[in-house]
NUGUTOR-899153 format. One line per field, with one value per residue: x, z, y of N, C-alpha, C, O in turn; residue in three letters; residue number from 0. Coordinates in nm, 2 decimals, padded with zeros to 4 digits. Layout:
N
n_u	X ... .
n_w	Z ... .
n_v	Y ... .
ca_u	X ... .
ca_w	Z ... .
ca_v	Y ... .
c_u	X ... .
c_w	Z ... .
c_v	Y ... .
o_u	X ... .
o_w	Z ... .
o_v	Y ... .
res	ALA ... .
n	NUM ... .
END
This chain:
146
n_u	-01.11 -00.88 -00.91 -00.72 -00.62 -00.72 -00.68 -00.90 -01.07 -00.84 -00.82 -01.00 -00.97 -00.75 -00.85 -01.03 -00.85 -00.69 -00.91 -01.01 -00.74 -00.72 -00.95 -00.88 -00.67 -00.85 -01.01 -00.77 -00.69 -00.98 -00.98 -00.75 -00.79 -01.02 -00.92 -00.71 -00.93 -01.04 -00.83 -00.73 -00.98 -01.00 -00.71 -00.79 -00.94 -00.82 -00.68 -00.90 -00.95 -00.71 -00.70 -00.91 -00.86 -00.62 -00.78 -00.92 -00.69 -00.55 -00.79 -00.77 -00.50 -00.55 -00.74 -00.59 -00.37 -00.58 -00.62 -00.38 -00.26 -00.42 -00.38 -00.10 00.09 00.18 00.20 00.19 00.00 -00.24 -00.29 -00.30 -00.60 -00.70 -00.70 -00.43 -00.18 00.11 00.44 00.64 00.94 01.00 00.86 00.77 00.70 00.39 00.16 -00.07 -00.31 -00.49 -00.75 -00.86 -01.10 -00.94 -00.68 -00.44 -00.37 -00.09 00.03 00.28 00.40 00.65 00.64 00.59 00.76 00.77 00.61 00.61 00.40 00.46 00.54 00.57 00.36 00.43 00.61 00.57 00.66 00.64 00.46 00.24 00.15 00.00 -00.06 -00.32 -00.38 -00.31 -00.54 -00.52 -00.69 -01.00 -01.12 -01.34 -01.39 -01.38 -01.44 -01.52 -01.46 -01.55 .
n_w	04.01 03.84 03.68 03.39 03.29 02.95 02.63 02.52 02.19 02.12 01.86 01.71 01.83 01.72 01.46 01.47 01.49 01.23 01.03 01.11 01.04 00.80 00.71 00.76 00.58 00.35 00.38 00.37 00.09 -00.02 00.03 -00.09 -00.32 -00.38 -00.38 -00.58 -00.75 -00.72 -00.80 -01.04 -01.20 -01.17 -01.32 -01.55 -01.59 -01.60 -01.85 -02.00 -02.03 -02.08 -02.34 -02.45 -02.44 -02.62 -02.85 -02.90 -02.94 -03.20 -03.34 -03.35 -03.45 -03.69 -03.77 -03.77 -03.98 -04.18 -04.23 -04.23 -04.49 -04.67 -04.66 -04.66 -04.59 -04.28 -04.04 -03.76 -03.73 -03.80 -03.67 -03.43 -03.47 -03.39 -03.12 -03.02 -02.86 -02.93 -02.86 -02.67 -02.67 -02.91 -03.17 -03.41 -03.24 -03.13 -02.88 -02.73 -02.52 -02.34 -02.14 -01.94 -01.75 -01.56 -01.65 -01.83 -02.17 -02.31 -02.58 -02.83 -03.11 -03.38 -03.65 -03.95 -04.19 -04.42 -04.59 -04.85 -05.08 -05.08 -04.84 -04.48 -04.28 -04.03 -03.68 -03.44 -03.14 -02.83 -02.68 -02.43 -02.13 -01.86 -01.58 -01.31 -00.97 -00.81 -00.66 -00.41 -00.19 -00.10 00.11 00.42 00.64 00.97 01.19 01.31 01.41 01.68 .
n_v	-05.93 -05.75 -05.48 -05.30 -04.95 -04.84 -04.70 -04.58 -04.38 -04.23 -04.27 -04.15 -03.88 -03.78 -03.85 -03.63 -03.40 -03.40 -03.33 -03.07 -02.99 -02.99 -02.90 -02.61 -02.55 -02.57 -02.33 -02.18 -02.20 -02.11 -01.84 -01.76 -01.79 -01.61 -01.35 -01.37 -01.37 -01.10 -00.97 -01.02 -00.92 -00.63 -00.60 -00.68 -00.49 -00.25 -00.34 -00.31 -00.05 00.09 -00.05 00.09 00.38 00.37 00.30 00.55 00.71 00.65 00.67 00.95 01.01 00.91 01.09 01.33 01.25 01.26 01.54 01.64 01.55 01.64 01.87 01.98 02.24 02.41 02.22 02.22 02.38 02.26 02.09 02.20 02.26 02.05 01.97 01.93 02.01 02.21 02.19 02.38 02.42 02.27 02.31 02.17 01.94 01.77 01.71 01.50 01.40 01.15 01.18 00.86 00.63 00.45 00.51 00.69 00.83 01.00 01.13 01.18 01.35 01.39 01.61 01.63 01.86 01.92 01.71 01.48 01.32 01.04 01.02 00.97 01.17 01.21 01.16 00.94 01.00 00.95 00.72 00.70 00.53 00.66 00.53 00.50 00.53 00.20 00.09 -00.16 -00.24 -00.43 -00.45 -00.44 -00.22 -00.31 -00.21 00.10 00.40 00.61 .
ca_u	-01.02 -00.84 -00.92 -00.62 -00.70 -00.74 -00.67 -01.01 -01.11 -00.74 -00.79 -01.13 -00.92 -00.66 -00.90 -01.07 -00.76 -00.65 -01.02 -00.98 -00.61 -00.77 -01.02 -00.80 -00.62 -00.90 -01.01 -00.71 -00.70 -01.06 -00.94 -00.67 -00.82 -01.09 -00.80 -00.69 -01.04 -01.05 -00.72 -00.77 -01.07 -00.91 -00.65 -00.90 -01.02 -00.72 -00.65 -00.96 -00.94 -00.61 -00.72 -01.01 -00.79 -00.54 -00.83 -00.92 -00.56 -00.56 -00.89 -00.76 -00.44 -00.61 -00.80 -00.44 -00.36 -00.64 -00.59 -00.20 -00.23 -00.52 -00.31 00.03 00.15 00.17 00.14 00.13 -00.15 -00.35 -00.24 -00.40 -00.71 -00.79 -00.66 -00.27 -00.10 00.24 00.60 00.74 01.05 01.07 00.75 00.74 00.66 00.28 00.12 -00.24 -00.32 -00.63 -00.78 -00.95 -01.14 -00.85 -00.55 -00.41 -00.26 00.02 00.11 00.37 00.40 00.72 00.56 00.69 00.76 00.78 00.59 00.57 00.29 00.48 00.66 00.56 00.38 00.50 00.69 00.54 00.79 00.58 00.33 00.28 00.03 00.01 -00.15 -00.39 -00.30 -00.37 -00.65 -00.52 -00.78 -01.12 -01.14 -01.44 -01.38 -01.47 -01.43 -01.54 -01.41 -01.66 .
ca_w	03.90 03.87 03.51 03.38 03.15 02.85 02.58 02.38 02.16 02.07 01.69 01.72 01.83 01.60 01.29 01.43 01.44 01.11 00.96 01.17 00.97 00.65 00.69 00.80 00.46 00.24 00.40 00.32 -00.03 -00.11 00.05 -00.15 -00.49 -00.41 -00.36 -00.70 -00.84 -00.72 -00.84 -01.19 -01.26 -01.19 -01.43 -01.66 -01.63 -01.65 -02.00 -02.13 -02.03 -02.20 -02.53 -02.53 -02.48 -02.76 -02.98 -02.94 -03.01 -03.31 -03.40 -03.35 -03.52 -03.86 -03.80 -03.80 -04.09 -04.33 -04.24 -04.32 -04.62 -04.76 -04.65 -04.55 -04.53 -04.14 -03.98 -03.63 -03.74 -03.85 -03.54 -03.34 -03.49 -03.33 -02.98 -03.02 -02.82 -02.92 -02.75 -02.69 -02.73 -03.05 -03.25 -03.46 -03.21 -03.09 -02.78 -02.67 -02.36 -02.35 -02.02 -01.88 -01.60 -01.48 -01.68 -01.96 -02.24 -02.37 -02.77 -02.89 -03.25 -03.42 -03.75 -04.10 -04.22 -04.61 -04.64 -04.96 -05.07 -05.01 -04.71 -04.33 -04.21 -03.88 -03.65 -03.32 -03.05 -02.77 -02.62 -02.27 -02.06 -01.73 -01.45 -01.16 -00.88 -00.83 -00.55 -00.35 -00.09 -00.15 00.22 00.46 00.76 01.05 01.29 01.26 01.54 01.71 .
ca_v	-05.91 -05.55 -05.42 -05.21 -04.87 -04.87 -04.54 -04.56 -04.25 -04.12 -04.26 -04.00 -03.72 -03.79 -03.76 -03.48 -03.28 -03.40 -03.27 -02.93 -02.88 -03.01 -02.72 -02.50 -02.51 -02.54 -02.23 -02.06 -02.19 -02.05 -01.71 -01.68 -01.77 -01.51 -01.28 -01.37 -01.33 -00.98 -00.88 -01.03 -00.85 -00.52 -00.63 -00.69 -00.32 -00.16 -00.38 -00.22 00.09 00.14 -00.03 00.16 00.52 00.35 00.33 00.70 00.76 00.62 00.76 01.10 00.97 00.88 01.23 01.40 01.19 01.33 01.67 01.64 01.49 01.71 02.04 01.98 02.34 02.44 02.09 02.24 02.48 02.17 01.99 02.23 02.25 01.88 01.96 01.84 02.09 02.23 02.23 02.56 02.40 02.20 02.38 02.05 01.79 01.82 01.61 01.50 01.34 01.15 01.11 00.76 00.58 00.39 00.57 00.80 00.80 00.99 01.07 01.30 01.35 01.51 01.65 01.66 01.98 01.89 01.58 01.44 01.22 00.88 00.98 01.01 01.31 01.25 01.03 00.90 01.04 00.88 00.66 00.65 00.50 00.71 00.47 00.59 00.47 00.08 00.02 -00.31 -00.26 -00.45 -00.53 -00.35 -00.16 -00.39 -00.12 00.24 00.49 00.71 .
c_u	-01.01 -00.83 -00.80 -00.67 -00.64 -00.72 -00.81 -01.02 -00.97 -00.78 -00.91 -01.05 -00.80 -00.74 -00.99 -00.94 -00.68 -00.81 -01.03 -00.87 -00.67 -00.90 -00.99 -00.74 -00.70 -00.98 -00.93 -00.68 -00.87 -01.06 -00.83 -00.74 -00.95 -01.06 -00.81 -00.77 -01.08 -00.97 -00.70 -00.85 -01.03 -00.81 -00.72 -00.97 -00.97 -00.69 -00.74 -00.99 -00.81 -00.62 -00.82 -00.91 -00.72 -00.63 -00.89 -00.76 -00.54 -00.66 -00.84 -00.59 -00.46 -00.67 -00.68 -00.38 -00.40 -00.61 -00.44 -00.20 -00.31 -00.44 -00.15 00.11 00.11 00.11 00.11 -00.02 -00.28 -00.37 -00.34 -00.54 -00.79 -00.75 -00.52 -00.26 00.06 00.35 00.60 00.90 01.12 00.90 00.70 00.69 00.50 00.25 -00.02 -00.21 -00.50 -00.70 -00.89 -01.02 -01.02 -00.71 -00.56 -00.33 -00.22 00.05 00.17 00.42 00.56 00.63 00.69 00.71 00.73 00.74 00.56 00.40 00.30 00.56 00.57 00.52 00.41 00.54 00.64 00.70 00.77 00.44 00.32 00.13 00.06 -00.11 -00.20 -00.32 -00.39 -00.42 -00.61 -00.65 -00.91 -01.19 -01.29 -01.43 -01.53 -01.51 -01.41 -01.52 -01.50 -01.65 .
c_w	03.87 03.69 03.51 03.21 03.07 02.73 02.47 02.31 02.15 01.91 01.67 01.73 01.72 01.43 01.31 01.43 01.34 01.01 01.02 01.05 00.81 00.64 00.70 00.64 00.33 00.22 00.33 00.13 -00.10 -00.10 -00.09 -00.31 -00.50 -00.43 -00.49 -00.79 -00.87 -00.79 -01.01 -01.27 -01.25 -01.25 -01.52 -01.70 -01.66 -01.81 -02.06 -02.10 -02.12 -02.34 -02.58 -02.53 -02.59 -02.88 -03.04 -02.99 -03.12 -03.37 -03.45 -03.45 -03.70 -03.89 -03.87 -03.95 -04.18 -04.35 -04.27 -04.46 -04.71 -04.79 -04.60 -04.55 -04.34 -04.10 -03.87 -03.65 -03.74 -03.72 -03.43 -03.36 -03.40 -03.22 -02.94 -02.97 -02.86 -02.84 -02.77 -02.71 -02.87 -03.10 -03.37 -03.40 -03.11 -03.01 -02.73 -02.56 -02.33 -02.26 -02.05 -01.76 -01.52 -01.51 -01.76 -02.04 -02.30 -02.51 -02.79 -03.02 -03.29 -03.56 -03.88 -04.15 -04.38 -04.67 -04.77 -04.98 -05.06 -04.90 -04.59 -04.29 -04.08 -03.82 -03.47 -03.23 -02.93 -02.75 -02.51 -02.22 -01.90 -01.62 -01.38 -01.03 -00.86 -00.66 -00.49 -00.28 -00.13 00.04 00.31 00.58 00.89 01.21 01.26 01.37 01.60 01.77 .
c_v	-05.76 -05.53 -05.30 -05.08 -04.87 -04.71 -04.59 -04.44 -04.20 -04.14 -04.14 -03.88 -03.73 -03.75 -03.65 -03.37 -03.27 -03.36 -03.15 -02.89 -02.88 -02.93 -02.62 -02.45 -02.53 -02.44 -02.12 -02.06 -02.15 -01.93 -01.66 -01.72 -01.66 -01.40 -01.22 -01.35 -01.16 -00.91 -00.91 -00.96 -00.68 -00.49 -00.62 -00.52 -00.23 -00.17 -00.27 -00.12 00.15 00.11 00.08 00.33 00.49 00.36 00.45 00.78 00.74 00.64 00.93 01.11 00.98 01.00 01.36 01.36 01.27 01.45 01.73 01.59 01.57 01.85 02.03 02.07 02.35 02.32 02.15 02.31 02.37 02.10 02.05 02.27 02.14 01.90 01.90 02.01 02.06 02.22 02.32 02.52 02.34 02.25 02.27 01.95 01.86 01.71 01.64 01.41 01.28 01.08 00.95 00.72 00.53 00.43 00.62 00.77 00.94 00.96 01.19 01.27 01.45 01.52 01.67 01.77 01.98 01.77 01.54 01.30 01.11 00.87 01.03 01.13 01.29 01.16 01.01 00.91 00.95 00.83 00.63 00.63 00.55 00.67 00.56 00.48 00.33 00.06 -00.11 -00.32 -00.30 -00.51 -00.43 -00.30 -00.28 -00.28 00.00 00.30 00.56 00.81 .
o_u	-01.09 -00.75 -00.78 -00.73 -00.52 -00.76 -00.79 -00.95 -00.98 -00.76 -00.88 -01.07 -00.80 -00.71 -01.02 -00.95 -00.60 -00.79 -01.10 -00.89 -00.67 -00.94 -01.06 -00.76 -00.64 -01.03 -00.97 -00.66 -00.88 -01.12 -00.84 -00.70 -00.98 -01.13 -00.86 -00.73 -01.12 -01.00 -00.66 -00.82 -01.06 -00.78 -00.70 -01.01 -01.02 -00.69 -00.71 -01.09 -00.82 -00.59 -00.82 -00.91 -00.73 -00.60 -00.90 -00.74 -00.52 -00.63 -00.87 -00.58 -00.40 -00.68 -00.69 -00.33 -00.33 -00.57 -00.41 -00.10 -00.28 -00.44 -00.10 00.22 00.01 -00.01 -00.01 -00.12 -00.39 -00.48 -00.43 -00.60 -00.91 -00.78 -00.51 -00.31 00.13 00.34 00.57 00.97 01.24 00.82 00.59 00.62 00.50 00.30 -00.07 -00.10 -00.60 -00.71 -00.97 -00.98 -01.01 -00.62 -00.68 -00.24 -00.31 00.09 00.11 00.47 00.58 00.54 00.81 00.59 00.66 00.80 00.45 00.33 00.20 00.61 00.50 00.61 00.41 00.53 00.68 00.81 00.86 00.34 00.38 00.03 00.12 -00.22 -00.15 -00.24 -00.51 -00.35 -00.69 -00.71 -00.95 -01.28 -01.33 -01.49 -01.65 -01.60 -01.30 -01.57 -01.58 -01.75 .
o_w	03.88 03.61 03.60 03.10 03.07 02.78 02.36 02.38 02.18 01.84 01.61 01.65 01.64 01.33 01.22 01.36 01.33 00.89 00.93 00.98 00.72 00.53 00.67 00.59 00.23 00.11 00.27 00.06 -00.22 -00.18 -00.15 -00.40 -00.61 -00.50 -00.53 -00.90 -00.98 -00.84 -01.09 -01.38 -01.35 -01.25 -01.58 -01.80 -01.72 -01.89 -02.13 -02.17 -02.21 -02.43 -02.69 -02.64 -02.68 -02.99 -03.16 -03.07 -03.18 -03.49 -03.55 -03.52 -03.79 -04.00 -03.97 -04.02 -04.25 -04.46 -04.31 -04.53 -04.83 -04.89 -04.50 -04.52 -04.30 -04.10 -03.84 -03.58 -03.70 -03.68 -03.37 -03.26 -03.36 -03.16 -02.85 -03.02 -02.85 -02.73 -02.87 -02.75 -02.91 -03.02 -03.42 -03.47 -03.04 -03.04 -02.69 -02.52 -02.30 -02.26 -02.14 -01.66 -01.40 -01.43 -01.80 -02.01 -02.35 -02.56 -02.76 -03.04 -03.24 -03.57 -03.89 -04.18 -04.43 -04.77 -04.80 -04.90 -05.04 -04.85 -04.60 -04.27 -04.01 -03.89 -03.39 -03.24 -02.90 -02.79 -02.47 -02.25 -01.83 -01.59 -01.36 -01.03 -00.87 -00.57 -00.52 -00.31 -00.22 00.07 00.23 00.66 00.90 01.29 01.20 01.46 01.50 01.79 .
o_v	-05.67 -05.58 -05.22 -05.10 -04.89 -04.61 -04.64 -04.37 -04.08 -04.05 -04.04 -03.79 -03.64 -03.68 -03.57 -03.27 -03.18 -03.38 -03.10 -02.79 -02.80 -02.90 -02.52 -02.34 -02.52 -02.41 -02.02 -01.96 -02.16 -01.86 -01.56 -01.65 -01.61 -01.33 -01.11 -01.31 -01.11 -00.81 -00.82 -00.93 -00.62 -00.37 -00.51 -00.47 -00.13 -00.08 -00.18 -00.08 00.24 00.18 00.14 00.38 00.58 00.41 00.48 00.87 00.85 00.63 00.99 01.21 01.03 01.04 01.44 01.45 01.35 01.49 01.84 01.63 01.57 01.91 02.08 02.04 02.29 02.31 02.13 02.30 02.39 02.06 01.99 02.31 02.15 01.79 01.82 02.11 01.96 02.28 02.37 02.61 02.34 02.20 02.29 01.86 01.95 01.60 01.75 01.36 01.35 00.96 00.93 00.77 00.58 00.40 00.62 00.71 01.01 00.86 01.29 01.16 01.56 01.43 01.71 01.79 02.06 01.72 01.57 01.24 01.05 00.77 01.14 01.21 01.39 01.05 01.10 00.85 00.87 00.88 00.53 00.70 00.47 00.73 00.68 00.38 00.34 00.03 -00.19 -00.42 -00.23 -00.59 -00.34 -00.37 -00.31 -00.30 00.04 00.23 00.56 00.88 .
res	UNK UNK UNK UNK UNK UNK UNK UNK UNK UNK UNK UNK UNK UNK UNK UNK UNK UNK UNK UNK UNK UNK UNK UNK UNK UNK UNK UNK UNK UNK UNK UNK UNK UNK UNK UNK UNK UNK UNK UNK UNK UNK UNK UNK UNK UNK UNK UNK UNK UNK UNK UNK UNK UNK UNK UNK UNK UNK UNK UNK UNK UNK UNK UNK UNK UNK UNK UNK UNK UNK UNK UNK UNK UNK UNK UNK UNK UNK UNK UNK UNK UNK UNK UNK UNK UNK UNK UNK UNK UNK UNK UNK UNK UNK UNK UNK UNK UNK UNK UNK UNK UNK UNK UNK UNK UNK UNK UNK UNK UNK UNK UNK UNK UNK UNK UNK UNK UNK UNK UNK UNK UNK UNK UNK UNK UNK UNK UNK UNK UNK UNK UNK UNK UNK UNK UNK UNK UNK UNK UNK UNK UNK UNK UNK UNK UNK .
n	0 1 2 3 4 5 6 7 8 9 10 11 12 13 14 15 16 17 18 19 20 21 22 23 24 25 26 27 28 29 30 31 32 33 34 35 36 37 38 39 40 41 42 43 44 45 46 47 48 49 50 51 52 53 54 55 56 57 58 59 60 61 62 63 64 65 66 67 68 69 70 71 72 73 74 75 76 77 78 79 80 81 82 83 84 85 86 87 88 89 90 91 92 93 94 95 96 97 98 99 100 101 102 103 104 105 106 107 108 109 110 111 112 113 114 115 116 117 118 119 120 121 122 123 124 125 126 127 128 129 130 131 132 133 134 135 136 137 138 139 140 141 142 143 144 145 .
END
């Protein structure tokens, strides 16, 4: 009797090459959420690096404050007592710059010249947050030149 062949072992290769692609892509989805882990948390550091310079701003703000309101002849003069640098072009409006780890900030004040005691000594001209440059790279040199 002539025996005729037979295909045994394709359903075998069939699920191993359906558990190869189904690791293939649960690979790439734990790559990319580590990705996302990295790039969040450098988010995260930028946030508080800028609040924390905005709260020196505003520290130095409410400083500017007292000393306008106690004396408000020559606001620039007072201005620069605390480290606000003047314009040379408008002699009213004064600007700090208050470095950080990951960015700067940016404040320009115009100044009141005649402030009364219920009005505004000064008017926020800007606020700028001047980024460092943003790091993508977290990867490791796999090959060093020699």
């Amino acid at each position: 009797m002539k025996r005729t062949p037979t295909m045994q072992g394709g359903a075998t290769v069939l699920i191993l090459l359906l558990m190869l692609t189904l690791l293939s892509f649960g690979l790439l989805a734990l790559l990319s959420a580590h990705a996302d882990l990295i790039l969040a948390g450098k988010n995260a550091d930028r946030a508080r690096s800028y609040y924390e310079l905005d709260a020196r701003a505003q520290t130095a703000l409410g400083e500017l404050d007292g000393i306008l309101a106690e004396r408000p002849s020559a606001p620039g003069e007072r201005a620069a007592t605390l480290g606000w640098a003047a314009d040379p072009n408008q002699p009213l409006v004064v600007s700090q710059t208050f470095p950080g780890e990951k960015t700067a900030l940016t404040v320009s004040l115009r100044l009141t010249p005649d402030a009364r005691p219920n009005r505004p000594r000064y008017e926020i001209v800007a606020w700028r947050e001047i980024p460092a440059a943003f790091d993508y790279d977290v990867g490791q040199d796999l090959w060093v030149p020699e």
